[in-house]
C-alpha positions as a printed NumPy array, in Angstrom:
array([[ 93.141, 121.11 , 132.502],
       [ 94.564, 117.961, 134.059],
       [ 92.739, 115.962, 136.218],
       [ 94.134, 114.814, 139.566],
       [ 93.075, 112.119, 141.85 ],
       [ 93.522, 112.807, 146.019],
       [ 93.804, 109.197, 147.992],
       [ 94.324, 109.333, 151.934],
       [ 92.348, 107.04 , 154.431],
       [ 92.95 , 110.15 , 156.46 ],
       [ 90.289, 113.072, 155.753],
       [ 92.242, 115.62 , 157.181],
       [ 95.207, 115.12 , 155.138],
       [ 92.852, 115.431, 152.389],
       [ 91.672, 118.423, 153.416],
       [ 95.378, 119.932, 154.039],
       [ 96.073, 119.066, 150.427],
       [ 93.057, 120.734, 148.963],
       [ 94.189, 124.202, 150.44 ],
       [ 97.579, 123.86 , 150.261],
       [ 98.186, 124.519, 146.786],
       [ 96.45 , 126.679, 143.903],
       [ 95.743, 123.824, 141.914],
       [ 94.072, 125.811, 139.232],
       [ 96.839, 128.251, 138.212],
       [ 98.495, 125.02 , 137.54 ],
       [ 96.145, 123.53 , 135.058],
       [ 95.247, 121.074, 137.368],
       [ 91.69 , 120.386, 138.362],
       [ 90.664, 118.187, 141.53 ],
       [ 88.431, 115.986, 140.06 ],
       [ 88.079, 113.071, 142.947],
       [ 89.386, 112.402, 146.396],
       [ 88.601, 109.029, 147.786],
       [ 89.323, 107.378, 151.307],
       [ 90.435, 104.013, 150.355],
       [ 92.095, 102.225, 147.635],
       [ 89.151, 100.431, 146.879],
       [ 87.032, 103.345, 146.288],
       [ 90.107, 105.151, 144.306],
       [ 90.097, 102.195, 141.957],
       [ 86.242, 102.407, 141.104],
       [ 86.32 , 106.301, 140.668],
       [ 89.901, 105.636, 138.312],
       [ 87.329, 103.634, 136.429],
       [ 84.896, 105.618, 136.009],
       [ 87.035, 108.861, 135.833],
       [ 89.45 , 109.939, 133.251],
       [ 92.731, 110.87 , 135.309],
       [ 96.277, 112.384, 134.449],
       [ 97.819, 112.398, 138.236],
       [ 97.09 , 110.564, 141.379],
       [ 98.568, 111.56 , 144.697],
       [ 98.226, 109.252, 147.06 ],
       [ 99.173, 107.845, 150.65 ],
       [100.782, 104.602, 150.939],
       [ 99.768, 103.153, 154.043],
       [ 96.377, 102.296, 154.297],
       [ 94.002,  99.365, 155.042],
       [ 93.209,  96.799, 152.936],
       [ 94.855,  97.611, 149.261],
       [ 97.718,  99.942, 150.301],
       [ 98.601, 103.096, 147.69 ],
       [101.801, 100.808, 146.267],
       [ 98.801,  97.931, 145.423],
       [ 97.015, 100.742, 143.914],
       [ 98.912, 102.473, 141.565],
       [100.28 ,  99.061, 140.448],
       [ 97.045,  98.28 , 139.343],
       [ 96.559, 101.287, 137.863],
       [ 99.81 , 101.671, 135.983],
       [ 98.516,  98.163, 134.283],
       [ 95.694,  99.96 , 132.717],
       [ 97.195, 103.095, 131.903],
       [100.574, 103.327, 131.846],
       [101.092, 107.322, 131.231],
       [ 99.13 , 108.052, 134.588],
       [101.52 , 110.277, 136.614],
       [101.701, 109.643, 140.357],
       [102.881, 111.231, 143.449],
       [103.303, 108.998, 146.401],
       [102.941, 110.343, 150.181],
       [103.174, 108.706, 153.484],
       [104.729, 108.967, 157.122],
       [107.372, 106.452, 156.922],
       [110.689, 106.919, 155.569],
       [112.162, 103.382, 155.424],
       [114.285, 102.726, 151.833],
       [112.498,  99.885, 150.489],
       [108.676, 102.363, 150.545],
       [111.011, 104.413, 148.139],
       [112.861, 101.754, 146.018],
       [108.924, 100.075, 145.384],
       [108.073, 104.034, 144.52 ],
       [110.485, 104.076, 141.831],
       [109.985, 100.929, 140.234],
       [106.692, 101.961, 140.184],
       [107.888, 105.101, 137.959],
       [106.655, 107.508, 140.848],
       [107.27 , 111.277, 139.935],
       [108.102, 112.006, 143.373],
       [108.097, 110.415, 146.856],
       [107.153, 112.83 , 150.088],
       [106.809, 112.659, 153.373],
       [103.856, 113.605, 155.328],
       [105.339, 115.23 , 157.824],
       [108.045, 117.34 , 155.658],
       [105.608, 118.546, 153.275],
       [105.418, 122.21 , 152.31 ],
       [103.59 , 124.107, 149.06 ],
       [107.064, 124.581, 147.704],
       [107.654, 120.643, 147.385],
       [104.223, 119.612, 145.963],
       [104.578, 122.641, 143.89 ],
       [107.934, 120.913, 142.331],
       [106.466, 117.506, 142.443],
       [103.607, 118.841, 140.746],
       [105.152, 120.399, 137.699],
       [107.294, 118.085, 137.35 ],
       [104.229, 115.565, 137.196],
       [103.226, 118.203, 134.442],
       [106.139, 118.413, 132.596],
       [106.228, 114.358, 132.31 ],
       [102.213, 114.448, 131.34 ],
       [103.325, 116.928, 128.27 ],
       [106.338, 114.805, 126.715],
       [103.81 , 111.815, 127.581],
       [101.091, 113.739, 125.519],
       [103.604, 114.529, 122.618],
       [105.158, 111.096, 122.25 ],
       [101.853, 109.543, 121.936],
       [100.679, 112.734, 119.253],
       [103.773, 112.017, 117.222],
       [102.785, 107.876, 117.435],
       [ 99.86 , 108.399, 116.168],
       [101.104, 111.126, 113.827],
       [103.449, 108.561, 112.263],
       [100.89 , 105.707, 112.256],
       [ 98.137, 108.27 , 110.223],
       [101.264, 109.2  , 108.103],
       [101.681, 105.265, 107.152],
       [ 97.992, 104.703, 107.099],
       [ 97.306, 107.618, 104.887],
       [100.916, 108.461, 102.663],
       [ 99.024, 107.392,  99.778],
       [ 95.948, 109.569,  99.993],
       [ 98.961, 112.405, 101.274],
       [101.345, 111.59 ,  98.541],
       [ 98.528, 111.742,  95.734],
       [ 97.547, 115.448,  97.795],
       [100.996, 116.428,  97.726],
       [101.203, 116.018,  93.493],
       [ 98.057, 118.344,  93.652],
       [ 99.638, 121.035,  95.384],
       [102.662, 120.919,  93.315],
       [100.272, 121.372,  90.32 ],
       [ 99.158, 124.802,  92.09 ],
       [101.994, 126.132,  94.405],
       [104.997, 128.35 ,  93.284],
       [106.622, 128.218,  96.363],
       [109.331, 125.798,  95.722],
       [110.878, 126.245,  99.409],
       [107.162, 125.417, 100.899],
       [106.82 , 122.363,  98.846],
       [110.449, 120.757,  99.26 ],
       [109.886, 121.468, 103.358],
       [106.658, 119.563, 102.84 ],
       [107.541, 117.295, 100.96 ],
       [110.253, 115.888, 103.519],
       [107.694, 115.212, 105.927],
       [106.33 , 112.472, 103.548],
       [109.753, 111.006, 103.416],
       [110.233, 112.862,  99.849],
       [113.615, 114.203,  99.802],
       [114.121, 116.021,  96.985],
       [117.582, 117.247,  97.375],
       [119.145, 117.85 ,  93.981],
       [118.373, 120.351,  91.252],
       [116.991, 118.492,  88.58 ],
       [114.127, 116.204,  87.485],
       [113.039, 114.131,  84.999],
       [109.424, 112.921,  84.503],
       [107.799, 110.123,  83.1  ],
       [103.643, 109.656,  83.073],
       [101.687, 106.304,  82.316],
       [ 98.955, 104.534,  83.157],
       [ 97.669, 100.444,  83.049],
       [ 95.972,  99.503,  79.259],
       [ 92.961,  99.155,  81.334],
       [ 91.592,  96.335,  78.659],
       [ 94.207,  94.135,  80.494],
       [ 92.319,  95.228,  83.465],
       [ 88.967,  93.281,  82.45 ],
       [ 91.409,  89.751,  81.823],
       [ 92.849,  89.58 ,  85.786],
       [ 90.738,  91.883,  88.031],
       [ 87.78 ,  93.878,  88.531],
       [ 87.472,  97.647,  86.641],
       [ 86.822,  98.784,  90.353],
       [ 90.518,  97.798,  91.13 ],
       [ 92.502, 100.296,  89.653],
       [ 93.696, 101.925,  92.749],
       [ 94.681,  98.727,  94.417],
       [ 96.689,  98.326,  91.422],
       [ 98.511, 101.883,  91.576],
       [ 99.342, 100.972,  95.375],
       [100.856,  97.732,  94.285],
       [103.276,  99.837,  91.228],
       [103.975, 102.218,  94.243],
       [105.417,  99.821,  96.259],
       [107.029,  97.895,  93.397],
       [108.54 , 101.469,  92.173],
       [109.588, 102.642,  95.476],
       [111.325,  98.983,  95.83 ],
       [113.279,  99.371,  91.829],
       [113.973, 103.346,  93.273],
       [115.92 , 101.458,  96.457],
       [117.798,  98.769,  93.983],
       [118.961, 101.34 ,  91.328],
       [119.747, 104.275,  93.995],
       [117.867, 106.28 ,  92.032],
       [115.605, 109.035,  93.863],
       [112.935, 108.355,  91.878],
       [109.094, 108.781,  93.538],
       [106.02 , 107.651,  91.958],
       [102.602, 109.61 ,  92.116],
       [ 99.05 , 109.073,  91.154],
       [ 96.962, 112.237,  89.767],
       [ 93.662, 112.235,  89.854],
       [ 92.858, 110.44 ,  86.572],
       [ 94.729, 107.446,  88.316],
       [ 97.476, 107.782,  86.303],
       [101.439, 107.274,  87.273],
       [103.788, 109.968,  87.347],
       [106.954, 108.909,  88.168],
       [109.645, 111.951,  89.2  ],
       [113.312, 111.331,  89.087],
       [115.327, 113.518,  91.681],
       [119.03 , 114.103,  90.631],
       [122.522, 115.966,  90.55 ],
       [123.898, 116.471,  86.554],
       [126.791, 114.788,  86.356],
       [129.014, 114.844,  83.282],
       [130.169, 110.866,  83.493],
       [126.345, 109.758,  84.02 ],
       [123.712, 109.527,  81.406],
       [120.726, 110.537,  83.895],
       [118.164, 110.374,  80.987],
       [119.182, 106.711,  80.132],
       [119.316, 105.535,  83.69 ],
       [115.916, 106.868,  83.715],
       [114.668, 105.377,  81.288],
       [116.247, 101.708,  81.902],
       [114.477, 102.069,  85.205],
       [110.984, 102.468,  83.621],
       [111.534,  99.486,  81.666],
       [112.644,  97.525,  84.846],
       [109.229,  99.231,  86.297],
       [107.323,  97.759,  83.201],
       [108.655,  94.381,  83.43 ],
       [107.896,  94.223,  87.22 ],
       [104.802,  95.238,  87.001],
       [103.707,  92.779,  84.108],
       [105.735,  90.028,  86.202],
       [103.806,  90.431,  89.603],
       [100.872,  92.061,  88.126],
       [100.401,  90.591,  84.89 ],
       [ 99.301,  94.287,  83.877],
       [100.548,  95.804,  80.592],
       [101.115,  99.622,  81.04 ],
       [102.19 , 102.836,  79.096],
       [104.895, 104.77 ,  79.902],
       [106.825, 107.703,  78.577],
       [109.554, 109.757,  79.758],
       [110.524, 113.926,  78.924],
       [113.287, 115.463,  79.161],
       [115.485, 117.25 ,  82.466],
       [114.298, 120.458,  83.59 ],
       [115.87 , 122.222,  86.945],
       [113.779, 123.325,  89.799],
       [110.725, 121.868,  91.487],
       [108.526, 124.646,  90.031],
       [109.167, 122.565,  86.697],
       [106.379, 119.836,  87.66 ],
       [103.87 , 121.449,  86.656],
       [104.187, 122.796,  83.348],
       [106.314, 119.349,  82.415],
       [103.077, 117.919,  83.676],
       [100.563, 119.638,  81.51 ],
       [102.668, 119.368,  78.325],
       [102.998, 115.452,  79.225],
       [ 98.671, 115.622,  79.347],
       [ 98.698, 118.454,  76.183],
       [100.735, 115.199,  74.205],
       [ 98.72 , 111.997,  75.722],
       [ 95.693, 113.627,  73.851],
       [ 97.846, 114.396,  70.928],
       [ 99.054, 110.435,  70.601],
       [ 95.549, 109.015,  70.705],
       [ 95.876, 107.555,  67.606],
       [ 99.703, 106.583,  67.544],
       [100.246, 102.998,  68.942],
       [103.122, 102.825,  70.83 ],
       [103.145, 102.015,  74.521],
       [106.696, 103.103,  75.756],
       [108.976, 105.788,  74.428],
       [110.711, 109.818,  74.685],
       [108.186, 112.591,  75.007],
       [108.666, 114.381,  71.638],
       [106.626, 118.057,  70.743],
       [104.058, 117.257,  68.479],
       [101.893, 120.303,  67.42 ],
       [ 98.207, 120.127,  68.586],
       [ 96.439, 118.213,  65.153],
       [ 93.085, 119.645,  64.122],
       [ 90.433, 117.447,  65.638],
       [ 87.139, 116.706,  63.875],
       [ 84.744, 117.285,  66.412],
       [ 81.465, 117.283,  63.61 ],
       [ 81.232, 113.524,  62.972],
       [ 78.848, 111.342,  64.532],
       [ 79.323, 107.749,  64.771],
       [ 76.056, 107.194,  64.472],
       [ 76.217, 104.842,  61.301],
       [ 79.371, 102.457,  62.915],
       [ 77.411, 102.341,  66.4  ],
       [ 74.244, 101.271,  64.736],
       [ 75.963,  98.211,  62.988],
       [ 77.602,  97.219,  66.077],
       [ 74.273,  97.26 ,  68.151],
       [ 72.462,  95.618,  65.101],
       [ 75.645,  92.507,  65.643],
       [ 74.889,  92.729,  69.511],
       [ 70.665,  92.281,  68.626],
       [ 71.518,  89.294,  65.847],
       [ 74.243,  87.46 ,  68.429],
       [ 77.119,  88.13 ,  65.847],
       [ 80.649,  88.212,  67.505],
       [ 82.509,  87.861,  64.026],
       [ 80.285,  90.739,  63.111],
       [ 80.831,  92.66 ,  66.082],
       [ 83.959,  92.586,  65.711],
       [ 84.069,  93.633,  61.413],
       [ 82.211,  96.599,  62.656],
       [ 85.067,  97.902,  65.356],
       [ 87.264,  97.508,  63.02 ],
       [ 85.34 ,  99.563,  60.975],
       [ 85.148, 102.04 ,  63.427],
       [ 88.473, 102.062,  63.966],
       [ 88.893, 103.018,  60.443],
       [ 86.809, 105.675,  60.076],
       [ 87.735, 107.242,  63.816],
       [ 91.678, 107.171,  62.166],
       [ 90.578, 108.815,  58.853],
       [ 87.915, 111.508,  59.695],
       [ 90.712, 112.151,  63.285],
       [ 87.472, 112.378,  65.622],
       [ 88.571, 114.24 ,  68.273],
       [ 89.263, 111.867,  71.124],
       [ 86.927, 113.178,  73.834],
       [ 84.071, 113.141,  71.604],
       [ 85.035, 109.658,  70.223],
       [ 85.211, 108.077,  73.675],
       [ 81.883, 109.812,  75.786],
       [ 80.257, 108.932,  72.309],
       [ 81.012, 105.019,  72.589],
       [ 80.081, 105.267,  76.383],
       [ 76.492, 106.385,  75.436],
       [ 76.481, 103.541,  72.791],
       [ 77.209, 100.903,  75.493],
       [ 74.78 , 102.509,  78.074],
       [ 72.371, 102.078,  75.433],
       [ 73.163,  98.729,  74.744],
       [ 73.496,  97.701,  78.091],
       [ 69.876,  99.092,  78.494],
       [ 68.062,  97.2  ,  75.915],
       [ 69.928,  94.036,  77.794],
       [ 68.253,  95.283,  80.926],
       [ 71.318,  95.906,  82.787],
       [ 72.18 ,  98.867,  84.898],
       [ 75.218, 100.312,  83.567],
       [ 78.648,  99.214,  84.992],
       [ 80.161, 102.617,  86.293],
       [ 83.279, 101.184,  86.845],
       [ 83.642, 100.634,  82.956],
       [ 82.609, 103.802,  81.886],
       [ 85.253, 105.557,  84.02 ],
       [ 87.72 , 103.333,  82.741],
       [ 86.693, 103.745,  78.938],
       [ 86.598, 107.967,  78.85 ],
       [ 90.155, 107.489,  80.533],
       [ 91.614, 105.631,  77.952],
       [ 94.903, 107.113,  76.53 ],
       [ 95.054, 104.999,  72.922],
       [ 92.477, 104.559,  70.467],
       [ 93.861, 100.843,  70.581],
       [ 93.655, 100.337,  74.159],
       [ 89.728, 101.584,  73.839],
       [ 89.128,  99.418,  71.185],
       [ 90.056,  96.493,  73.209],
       [ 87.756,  97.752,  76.064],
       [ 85.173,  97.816,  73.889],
       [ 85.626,  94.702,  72.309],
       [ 85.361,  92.595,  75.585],
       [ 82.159,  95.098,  76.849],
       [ 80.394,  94.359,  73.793],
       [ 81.56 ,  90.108,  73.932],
       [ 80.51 ,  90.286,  77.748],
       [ 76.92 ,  91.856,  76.841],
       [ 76.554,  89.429,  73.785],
       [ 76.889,  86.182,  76.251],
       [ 74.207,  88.081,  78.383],
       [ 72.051,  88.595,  76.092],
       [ 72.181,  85.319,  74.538],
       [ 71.713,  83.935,  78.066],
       [ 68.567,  85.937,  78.981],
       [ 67.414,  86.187,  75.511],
       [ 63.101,  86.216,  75.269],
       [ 61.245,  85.02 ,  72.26 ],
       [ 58.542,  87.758,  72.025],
       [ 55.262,  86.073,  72.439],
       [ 52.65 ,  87.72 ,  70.947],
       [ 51.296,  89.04 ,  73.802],
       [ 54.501,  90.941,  74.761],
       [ 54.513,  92.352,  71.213],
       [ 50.824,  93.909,  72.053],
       [ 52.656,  95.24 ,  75.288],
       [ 55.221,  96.573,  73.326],
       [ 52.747,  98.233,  70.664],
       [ 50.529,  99.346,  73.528],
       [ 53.507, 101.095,  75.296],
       [ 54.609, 102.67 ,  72.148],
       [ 50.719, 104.128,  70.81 ],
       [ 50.53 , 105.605,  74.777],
       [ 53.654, 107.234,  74.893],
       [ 52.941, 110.363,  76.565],
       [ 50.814, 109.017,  78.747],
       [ 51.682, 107.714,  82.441],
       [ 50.177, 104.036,  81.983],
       [ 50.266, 101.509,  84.677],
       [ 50.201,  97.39 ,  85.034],
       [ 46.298,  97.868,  85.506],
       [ 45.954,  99.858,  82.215],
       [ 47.624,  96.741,  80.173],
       [ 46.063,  94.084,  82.267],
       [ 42.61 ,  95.566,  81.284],
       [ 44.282,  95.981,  77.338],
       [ 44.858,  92.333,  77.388],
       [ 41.518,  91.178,  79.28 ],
       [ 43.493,  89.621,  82.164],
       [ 43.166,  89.618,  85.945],
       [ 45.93 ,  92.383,  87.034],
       [ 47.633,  89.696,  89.751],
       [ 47.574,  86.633,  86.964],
       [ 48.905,  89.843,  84.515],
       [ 51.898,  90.502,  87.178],
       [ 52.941,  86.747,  87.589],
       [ 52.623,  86.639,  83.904],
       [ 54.637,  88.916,  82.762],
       [ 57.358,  88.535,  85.622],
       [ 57.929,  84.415,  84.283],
       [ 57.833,  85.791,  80.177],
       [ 60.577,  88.481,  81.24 ],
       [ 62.123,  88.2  ,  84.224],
       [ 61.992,  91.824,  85.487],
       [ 58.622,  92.91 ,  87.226],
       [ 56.333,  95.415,  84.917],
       [ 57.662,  98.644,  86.418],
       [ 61.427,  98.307,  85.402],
       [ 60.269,  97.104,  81.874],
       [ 58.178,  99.787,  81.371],
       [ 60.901, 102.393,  82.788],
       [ 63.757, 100.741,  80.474],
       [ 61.479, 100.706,  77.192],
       [ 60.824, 104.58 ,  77.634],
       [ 64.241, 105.409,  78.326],
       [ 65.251, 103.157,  75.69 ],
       [ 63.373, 106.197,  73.116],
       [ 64.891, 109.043,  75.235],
       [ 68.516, 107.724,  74.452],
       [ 67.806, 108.288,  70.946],
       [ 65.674, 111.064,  71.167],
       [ 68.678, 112.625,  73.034],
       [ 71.075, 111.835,  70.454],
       [ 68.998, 112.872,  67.672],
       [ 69.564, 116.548,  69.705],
       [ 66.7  , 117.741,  68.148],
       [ 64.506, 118.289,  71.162],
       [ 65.503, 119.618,  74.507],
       [ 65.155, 117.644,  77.616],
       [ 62.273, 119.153,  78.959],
       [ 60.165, 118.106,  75.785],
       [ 61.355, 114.757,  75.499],
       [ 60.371, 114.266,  79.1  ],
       [ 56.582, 114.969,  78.105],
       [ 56.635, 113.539,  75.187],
       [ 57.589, 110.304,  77.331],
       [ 54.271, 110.926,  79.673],
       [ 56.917, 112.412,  82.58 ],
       [ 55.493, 115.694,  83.605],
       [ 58.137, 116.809,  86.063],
       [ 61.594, 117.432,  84.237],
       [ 63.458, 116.105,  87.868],
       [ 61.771, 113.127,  88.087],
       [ 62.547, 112.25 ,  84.217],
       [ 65.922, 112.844,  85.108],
       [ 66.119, 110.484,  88.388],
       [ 65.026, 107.518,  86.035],
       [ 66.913, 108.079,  83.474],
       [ 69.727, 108.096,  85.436],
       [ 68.674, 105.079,  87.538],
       [ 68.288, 103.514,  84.214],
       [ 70.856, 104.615,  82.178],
       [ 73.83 , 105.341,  84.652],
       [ 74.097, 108.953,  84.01 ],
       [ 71.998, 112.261,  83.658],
       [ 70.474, 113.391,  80.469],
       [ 72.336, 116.286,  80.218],
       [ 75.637, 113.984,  80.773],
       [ 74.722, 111.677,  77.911],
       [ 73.611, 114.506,  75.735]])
């Protein structure tokens, strides 16, 4: 329903209006009459109104003062002007005032408001959809990220090619040949550490989205660049074969371009490789999952930009532990060695190459390592990292992650480094003989013979954390490697640890450690 304003100093031309017309099978609904323009303007304010019909002559602030007033607020409102006089210049102020219709009093019939009126409709509706397709267009430029990154997801899980090209269009994706070419990459996210934060990696894939779409508009190539959901960049090159034109080598001299832009305005290194032309939009998806089936594949080769070439699947070790290279590079972290620290990656390196530890294992099992690490340092683990580190694409590129983690956590901990006093060490031993019981600042106050408040202000100057998170950290310290010792489940290690309720273990653990137990299991 649209709601309509009636304005006539005269009540029984108000009255003639109200019954003259079926304003309901209209859509229209009376929602005000007023008797003045002064009283029209405060119900206008206080109303919400599509259409005002209203008398020009009267008293005081006339209906042309009125609507002009009104028009300056809201520009779409619709109006209808009526009065007794027929002098030109009433109408030539009526028009410039973008009145629907001008009528006269006298002349007035149901027939000509009925006109008036749905032509005051018809105006309200393109009105309505100009505005809808405004702000359609301004949520499509706000959002064609966020729609774009959608889009790739349905093309991952759609057959219907016809569905997805119409789509597609709307987006201002105009796929209009019969072949593609793809190319996937992603930033060395070590590089990411040296210029911005980890958290920045999608401000990063906007920027290469606008730099790409800027290259696709210099080369006149159709060439459209997506990010899945592991934040990776999946460039798509639209095109017609053509016997004369090496499509493949265009392609692949604009990826370079892309590369070079990217490290010029971004100072971001980044990995990218190319396949080969297949016809038909419904090829994106299983070019797609070959492209991911071969990332995992090249884990351990060390080149950054190249052709897609089949590689069979190798045969992963999945039974090592890297227990024994993780436990010299925490033992480097605890004695402040970076030369060390850095021997022992390389050793890990080594052994991760020979023994070909299957990549997912390799990586979640050097983000456990760090949580652990980054526990004893009494830090709460830096989610941002961890994301970035299980996404890593080269054992190289993780390596280098690691590397600055580990050099970022040794400067901490040399920083906040505490000289056990002797009285710590009692905590310490205290904590460890009453591990499965639930022991509070009062218990070790009374262990130590002090007064519970001096015991509080104590201990908070010696550390630097209040009792509670110490006490927390040290326990969960022992479930980490309890948990990776996977000889007891979690509901045992929990009382073993003096936490009776199996949920609440969890909650601190994961306060504590960044993750669940069942995650870093």
């Amino acid at each position: 329903m649209l709601n309509v304003m009636l304005v006539d100093d005269d009540v029984p031309m108000i009255k003639y209006l109200t019954k003259l017309i079926m304003w309901e099978s209209l859509g229209l609904r009376l929602a005000a009459t007023a008797h003045s323009g002064e009283s029209a303007m405060q119900i206008f304010h206080d109303t919400h109104l599509d259409l005002v019909i209203t008398d020009i002559g009267m008293p005081q602030m006339d209906g042309l003062e009125l609507v002009a007033q009104m028009k300056a607020l809201k520009p779409e409102l619709q109006v209808v002007f009526l009065t007794c006089h027929e002098e030109f210049h009433y109408a030539r102020k009526a028009v410039q005032l973008d009145a629907v219709d001008y009528l006269i009093k006298d002349e007035l019939t149901t027939e000509q408001l009925g006109v008036s009126l749905r032509k005051a409709i018809q105006l309200l509706n393109e009105a309505k959809n100009q505005v809808e397709d405004i702000v359609y267009k301004q949520d499509l430029i706000k959002n064609k990220d966020l729609l774009k990154q959608m889009y790739f997801q349905q093309l991952l899980k759609t057959s219907s090619a016809t569905e997805m090209l119409s789509y597609g269009k709307r987006l201002g994706i105009n796929w209009e040949h019969s072949h593609f070419i793809m190319a996937i990459g992603s930033f060395h996210r070590a590089y990411v550490h040296k210029q911005y934060k980890y958290e920045d990696l999608n401000l990063l894939l906007y920027a290469a989205g606008n730099i790409a779409n800027e290259l696709s508009l210099e080369s006149r190539q159709q060439v459209t660049l997506f990010a899945d959901q592991e934040g990776q960049m999946i460039c798509i090159c639209n095109y017609q074969p053509n016997l004369s034109v090496n499509t493949t080598t265009l392609f692949k001299d604009y990826l370079l371009s892309l590369r070079e832009l990217i490290r010029q305005y971004l100072k971001m290194e980044v990995f990218l490789h190319y396949g080969v032309s297949f016809k038909g939009v419904e090829g994106i998806r299983a070019n797609y999952k070959a492209m991911k089936q071969w990332q995992k594949c090249s884990f351990y080769e060390d080149d950054d930009f190249g052709l897609i070439k089949s590689v069979e699947a190798p045969l992963w070790n999945a039974n090592h532990s890297l227990v024994e290279q993780w436990d010299r590079i925490t033992e480097s972290v605890r004695d402040s060695h970076s030369s060390n620290i850095t021997r022992s990656l390389l050793a890990l390196e080594a052994f991760a190459r020979e023994e070909r530890v299957e990549p997912g294992m390799f990586l979640a099992a050097c983000s456990n390592r760090i949580r652990l690490i980054e526990l004893e340092a009494k830090l709460n683990s830096e989610e941002a990292f961890h994301s970035c580190l299980l996404r890593c694409k080269r054992l190289k590129e993780s390596l280098e992650l690691l590397n600055n983690k580990l050099m970022e956590l040794l400067a901490v901990r040399i920083n906040t480094r505490i000289d056990k006093k002797p009285k710590l060490q009692q905590i310490d031993r205290y904590i460890t003989d009453h591990l499965s019981e639930n022991i509070s600042m009062v218990d070790i106050a009374d262990y130590l013979f002090l007064n519970p408040s001096y015991f509080s202000r104590y201990f908070k100057q010696e550390t630097g954390v209040n009792f509670v998170d110490y006490y927390h950290r040290f326990k969960m310290k022992i479930a980490c490697g309890l948990l990776k010792e996977k000889q007891h489940n979690i509901e045992m290690i929990a009382l073993k640890l003096g936490y009776m309720e199996r949920t609440y273990f969890s909650r601190i653990f994961k306060k504590y450690v960044g993750v669940s137990p069942k995650q870093y299991k």
